[in-house]
N, C-alpha and C positions, 0 to 999 in steps of 0.2 A: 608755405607762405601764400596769402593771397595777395590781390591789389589793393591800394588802398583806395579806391574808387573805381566805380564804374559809370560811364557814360551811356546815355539810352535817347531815344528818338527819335522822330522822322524822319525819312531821306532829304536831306538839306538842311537840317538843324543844326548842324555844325560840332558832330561829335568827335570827327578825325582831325579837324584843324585845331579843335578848343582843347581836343585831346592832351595833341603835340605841345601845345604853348601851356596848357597843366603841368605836362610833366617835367616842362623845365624848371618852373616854380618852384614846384615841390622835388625838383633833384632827383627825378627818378625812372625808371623805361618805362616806355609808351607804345602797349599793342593793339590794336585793329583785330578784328575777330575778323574781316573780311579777310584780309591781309593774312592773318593767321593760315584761313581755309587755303585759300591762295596757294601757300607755300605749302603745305600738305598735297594737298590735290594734283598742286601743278597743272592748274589751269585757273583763265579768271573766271571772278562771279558771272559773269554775266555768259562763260563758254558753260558752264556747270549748270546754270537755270537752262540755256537752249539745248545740250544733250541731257543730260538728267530729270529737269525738271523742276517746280519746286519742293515738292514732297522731299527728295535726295536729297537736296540742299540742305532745307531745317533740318534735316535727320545730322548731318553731318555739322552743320552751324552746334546743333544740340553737343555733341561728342566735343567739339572745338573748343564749346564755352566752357565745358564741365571742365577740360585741363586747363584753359588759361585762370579759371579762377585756382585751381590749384597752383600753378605755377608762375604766374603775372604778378610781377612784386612791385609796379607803380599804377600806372593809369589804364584802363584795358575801355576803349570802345567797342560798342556792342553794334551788328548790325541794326539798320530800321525795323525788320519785323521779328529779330531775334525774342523779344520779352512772350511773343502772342505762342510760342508754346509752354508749357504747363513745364513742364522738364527744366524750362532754364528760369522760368520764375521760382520756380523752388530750389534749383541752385542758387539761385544770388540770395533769395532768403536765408538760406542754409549757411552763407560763406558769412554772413554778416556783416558784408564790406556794402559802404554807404552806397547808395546808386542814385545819380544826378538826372534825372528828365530834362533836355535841355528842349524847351516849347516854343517854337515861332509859329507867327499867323501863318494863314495860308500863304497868301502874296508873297511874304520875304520868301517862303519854303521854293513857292515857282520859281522866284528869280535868281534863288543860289543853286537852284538846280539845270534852271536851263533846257533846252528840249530833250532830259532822261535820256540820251542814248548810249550812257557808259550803267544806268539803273535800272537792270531786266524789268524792273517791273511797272516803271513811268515811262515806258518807250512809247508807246501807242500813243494818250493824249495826258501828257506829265501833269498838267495841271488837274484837270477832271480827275485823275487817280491821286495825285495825293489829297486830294479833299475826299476821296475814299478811305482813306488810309488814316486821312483826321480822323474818322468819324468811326472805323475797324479801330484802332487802338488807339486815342486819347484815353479811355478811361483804363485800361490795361497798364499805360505808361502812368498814368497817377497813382495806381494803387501798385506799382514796385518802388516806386520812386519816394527814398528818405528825405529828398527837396528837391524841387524844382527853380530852372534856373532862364527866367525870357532872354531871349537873346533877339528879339527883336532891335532891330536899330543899333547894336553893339559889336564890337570887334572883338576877334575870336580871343585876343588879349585881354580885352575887359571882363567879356566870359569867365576866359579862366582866373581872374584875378577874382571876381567873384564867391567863383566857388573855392577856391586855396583860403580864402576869409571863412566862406564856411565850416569848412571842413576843421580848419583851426579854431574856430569856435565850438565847434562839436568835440573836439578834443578837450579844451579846455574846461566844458560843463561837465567832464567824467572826474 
């Protein structure tokens, strides 16, 4: 089985909450790739970036994604820089399961994330990095992404209610 979606995007785009409210839509469990490592590891992301580092991390993000697409039979969110290695972009190519880019501007991405101290990697000055982070993979997140989905100005309901339309329509055009 795979999922039948995958969510992808920047730290604060709203992949784990649109996630949740998708998969109720659609009837169906709702994993976190973060969450996944997590429960593996047994330790959080952010204890895993300060002893390991990030190189470990991706390495193991990489291993995590390959099984949830094997095994993830609803909604599966991807961490923020999970797409930027090669390995998992070619698994999702490979799984054939649709992958959603959910896009906000800078500003909304600062203000849902707050001063980054639960996101190893916005901790220092949150705003100044993810406008880094725009500019490192925006084009990476477009060329995996089968649609993309603004979620500017939108509640993580209407998000998902967007994309549940989608995806029904993609079904429907086979």
């Amino acid at each position: 089985m795979t999922p039948r979606v995958v969510l992808v995007g920047l730290p604060g785009a709203g992949k784990s909450t649109t996630g949740r409210r998708l998969a109720k839509i659609l009837a169906v469990p709702f994993a976190d790739s973060d969450h996944l490592i997590e429960e593996r590891e047994g330790h959080t992301i952010s204890e895993l970036f300060a002893t390991r580092g990030e190189a470990a991390c991706r390495d193991i993000e990489v291993a995590v994604i390959a099984d949830a697409l094997a095994e993830v039979t609803g909604v599966l969110s991807l961490g923020g820089g999970a797409v930027m290695r090669a390995e998992t972009r070619e698994a999702l190519a490979a799984s054939g399961v649709p992958v959603v880019y959910l896009r906000a501007a800078l500003q909304e991405l600062s203000e849902r994330v707050g001063d980054g101290r639960t996101r190893p990697l916005l901790v220092a000055n949150p705003q100044a990095r993810l406008a880094g982070l725009a500019a490192e993979r925006s084009a990476v997140l477009d060329a995996v992404a089968t649609f993309t989905v603004d979620t500017d100005g939108r509640t993580p309901g209407q998000v998902a209610a967007t994309i549940a339309a989608r995806l029904h329509e993609r079904q429907v055009r086979r």
